[in-house]
N, C-alpha and C positions, 0 to 999 in steps of 0.2 A: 531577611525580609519576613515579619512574623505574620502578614497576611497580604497577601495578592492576589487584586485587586484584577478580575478577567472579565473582557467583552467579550461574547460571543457575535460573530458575522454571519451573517445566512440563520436562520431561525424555524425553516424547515425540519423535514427527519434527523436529517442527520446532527443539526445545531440543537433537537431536544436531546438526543446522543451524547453531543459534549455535555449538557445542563446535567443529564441523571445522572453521568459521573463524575461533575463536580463536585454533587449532594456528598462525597463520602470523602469529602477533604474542608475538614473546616479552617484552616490556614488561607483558603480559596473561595471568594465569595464572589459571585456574577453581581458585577456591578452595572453593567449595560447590556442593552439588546441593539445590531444595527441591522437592521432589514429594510430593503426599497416598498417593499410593501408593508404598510403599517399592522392588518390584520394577521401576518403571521409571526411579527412581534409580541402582539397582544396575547398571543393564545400560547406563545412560550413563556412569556411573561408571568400568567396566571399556572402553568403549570408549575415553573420555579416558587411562587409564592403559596399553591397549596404544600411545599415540602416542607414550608416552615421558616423559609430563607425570608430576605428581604426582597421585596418586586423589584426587578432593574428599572432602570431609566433609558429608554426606547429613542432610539434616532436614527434617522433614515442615510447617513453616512459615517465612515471611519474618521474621517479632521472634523466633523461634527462633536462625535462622542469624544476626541480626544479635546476639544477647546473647550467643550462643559465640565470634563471632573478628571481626575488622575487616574489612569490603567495601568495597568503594569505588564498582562497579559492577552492579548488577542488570539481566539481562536477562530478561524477561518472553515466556515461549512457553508461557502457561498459554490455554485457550478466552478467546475476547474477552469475556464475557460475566464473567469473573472478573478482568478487567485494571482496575477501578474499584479494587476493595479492595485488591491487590496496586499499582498505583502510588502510590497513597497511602500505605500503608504507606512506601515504597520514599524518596518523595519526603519524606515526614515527619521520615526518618528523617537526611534531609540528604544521600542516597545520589546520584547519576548511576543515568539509566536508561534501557533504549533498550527498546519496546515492542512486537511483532509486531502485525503489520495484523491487523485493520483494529482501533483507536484503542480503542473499545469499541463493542458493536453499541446501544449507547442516546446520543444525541445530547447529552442535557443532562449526562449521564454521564462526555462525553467532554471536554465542556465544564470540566466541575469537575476531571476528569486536568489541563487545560489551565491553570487558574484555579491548582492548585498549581503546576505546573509554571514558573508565575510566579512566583510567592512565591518557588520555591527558588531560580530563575535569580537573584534577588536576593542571594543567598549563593553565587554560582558552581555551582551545580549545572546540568549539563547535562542532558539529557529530550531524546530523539529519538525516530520511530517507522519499522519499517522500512520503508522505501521502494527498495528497491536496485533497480529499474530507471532511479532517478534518475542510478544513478552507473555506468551502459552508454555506452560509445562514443557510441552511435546517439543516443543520448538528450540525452547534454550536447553533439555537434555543434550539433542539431537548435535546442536551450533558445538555445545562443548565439547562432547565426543569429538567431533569433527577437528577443533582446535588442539586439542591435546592427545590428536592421531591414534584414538583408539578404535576407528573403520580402518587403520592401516591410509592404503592409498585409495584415493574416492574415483572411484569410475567411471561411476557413470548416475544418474538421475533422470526418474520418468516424475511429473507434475503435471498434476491435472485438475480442471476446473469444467465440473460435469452440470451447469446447471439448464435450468428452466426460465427461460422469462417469456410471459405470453407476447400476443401482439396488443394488446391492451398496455401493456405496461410500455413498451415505447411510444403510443399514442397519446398516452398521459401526459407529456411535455413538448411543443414542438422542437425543443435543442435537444429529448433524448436523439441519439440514435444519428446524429451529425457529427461531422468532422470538427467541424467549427468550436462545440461548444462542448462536446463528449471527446472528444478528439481517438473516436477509436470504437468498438464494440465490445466483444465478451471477454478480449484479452484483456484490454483497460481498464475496461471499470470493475469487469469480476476478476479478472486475473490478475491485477496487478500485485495482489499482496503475497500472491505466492508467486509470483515472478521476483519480489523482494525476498522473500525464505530462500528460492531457488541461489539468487545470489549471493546472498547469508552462509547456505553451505556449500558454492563448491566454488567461490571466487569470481576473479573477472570473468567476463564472456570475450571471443577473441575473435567470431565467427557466426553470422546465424542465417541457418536457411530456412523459408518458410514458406506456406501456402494459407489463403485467408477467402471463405464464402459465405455469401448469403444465401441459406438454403431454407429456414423455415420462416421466413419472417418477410413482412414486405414494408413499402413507404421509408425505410431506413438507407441512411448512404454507408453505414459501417460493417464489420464481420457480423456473424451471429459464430460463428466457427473457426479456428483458427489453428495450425498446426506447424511446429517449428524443430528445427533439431539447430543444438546451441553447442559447441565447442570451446572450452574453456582454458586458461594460461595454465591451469596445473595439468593438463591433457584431458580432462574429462570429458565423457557425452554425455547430454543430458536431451531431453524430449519432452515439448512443452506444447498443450493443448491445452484450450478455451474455448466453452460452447455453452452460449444458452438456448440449445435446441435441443437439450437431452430430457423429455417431458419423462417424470413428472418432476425431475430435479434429482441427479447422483450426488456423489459427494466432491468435496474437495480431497485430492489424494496428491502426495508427495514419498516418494520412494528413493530412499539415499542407498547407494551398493559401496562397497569399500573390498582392499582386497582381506582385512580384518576382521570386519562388521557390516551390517545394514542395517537401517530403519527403515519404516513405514507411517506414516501418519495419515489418521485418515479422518476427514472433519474435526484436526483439532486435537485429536486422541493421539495417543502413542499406542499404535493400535500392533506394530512388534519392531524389539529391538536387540541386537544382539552384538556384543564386541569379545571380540577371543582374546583369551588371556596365555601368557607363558604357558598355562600347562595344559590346554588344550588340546586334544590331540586330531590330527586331522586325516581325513583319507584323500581320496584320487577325489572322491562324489563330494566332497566338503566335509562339515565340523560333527563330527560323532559326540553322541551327549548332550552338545549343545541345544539348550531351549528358548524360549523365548523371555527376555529379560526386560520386559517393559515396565512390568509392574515394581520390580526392585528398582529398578533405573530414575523412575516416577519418582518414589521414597525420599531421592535424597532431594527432591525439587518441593518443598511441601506448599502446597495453593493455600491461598485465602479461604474460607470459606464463605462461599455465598449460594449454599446448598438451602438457604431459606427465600433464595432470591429467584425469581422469575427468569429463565433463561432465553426466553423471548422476548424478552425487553430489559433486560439488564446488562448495560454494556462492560463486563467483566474484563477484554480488552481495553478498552478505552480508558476504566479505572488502572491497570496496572502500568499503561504508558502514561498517563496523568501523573502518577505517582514517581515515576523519572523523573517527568518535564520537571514538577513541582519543586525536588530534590535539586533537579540542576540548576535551579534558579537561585536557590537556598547556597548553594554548595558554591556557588558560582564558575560551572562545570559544562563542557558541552550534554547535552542529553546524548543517551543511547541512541538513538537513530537519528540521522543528521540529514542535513539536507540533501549531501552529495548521494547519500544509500540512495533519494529519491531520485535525483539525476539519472544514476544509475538503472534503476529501475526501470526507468519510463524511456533511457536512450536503448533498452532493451528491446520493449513494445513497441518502440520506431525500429528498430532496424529490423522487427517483425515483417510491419507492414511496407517499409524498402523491398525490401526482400520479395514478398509478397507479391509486390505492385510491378519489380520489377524482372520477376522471375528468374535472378540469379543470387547467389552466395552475398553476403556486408558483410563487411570486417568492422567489428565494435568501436573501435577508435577511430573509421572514418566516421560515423554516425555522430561520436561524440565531436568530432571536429568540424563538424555543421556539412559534410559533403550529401547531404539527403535532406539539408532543411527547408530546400525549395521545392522538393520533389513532389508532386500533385500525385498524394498517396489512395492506389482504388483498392477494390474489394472485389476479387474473383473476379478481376480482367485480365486475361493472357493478354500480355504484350504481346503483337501479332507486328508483322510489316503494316496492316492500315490498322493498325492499334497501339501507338507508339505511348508508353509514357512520355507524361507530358510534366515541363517545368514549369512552374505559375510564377509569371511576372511578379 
């Protein structure tokens, strides 16, 4: 397919996100905008057509745009909470589609995105979700090490998600900051993508216990905080914490232990890394000589440069998972990140707030097997005897 042919869905921040890094694939031409509101169409519209591009053609649904002209690709930046009926559509329709995090915020929801997702793979359609911290430096050293056993055997993992959101910024939408339509607070929407790294490097989850409050924020039904400890099928511990209440904003940090090796990643960075070799020599206190090998480790990964590019506004992620999807489509191949990683991910941050809501231990595969899909999930309520969680009709 020498050019493909992409709508973008949702025309907000995140849908001008898709558009900037389409501009660095000319194989890839936006050919539609669908937004329920016409004026934030327009004003992606115009930003596509100052790059040089051709203006899309605007329509207020998906079997809209699809009955006026030929798509090939649908990208999805509408609220998660409306990515159920918009993938289907999309998938039904025999389309390619790549889907913004998180998956959808209801689990059996995401399931059924998935459930299609298969059927179409059967006719070459490809279905990805974004994950573009997958496709960081830091991140595929990190994954290979890990695959090719040079941590030895992986331990255990601390992951964390240190940030800031005012109370203004939940005020800015009435579906921020709901169940409904956010389906979660700082573990979801800010932690999910290293809740997908988390599962990247140390496999299934087998077990999660958790606790979840609202402590600096108000008018919201989800966490602002949230903290977990996750057990995993190769025995690992790992320790996962989400908080946008850390003013003015920490980092995001991920710390891999192995009994060979460790990494560190910290915003992105391969900020230390270290795998022992045969000749090694080790004491009682650990690896003598050994230093820190991040920056040779880096080396053999060499980045793009977009050292002339705006790092505030240049989705450097988003082009390099583009550049998959793109290939997959070409190749006629699943993409690197599939939809199941996303299942996974998000029956992760469900068995969180299970956990959470109902103050004891989930086992991963009952979450996946819809035993909490009913479960009326709170935020920093002990189940008490006159505080019972409750199941929603």
């Amino acid at each position: 397919m020498s050019n493909i042919r992409v709508a973008i869905t949702g025309c907000g921040v995140i849908g001008r996100t898709h558009a900037a890094a389409l501009q660095e694939f000319p194989e890839a031409s936006i050919v539609a905008l669908v937004d329920a509101v016409p004026e934030a169409a327009e004003k992606l519209a115009a930003f596509i057509a100052e790059t040089g591009r051709p203006r899309p053609a605007i329509y207020a649904t998906i079997p809209e745009a699809f009955a006026a002209q030929e798509i090939d690709l649908v990208a999805l930046a509408t609220p998660s909470g409306l990515h159920i009926q918009h993938a289907l559509e999309v998938l039904s329709a025999g389309k390619h589609v790549i889907i913004e995090k998180p998956l959808d915020v209801d689990l059996s929801r995401a399931q059924e995105i998935e459930a299609a997702a298969n059927e179409a793979a059967k006719n070459g359609v490809v279905a990805s979700v974004i994950s573009q911290h997958r496709f960081d430096q830091s991140s595929v050293a990190v994954a290979d090490a890990v695959a090719n056993g040079r941590f030895g055997r992986v331990s255990s993992a601390i992951a964390s998600v240190a940030w800031w959101r005012s109370q203004g910024y939940y005020d800015s939408g009435d579906w921020r900051g709901t169940w409904a339509m956010d389906g979660g607070g700082a573990l979801m929407n800010q932690g999910v993508h290293t809740v997908d790294l988390l599962l990247w490097f140390m496999g299934r989850p087998v077990e999660i216990t958790a606790h979840t409050a609202l402590l600096a924020h108000e008018r919201i039904e989800v966490e602002d905080t949230a903290v977990a400890t996750v057990t995993f099928e190769n025995g690992g511990l790992a320790v996962l914490h989400a908080t946008t209440a850390a003013y003015p904003g920490l980092t995001v940090r991920l710390q891999l232990m192995g009994s060979k090796g460790s990494a560190v990643i910290d915003n992105d960075l391969l900020q230390y890394f270290h795998a022992a070799d045969a000749s090694s020599e080790e004491s009682a206190m650990g690896l003598q000589g050994g230093g820190n090998q991040a920056e040779e480790e880096l080396a053999k990964y060499p980045a793009e440069n977009y050292e002339a590019k705006d790092p505030t506004v240049y989705p450097a992620g988003h082009v390099r998972q583009y550049r998959d999807i793109l290939a997959a489509i070409a190749e006629g191949r699943p993409a690197r990140v599939t939809v199941i990683d996303a299942v996974n991910a998000l029956a992760t941050v469900r068995a969180v707030y299970a956990s959470a809501t109902l103050r004891q231990p989930v086992l991963f595969d009952d979450v996946i097997a819809g035993k909490y899909n009913h479960l009326e999930v709170r935020t920093g309520s002990p189940v008490t005897a006159g505080n019972p969680a409750k199941e929603s009709v």
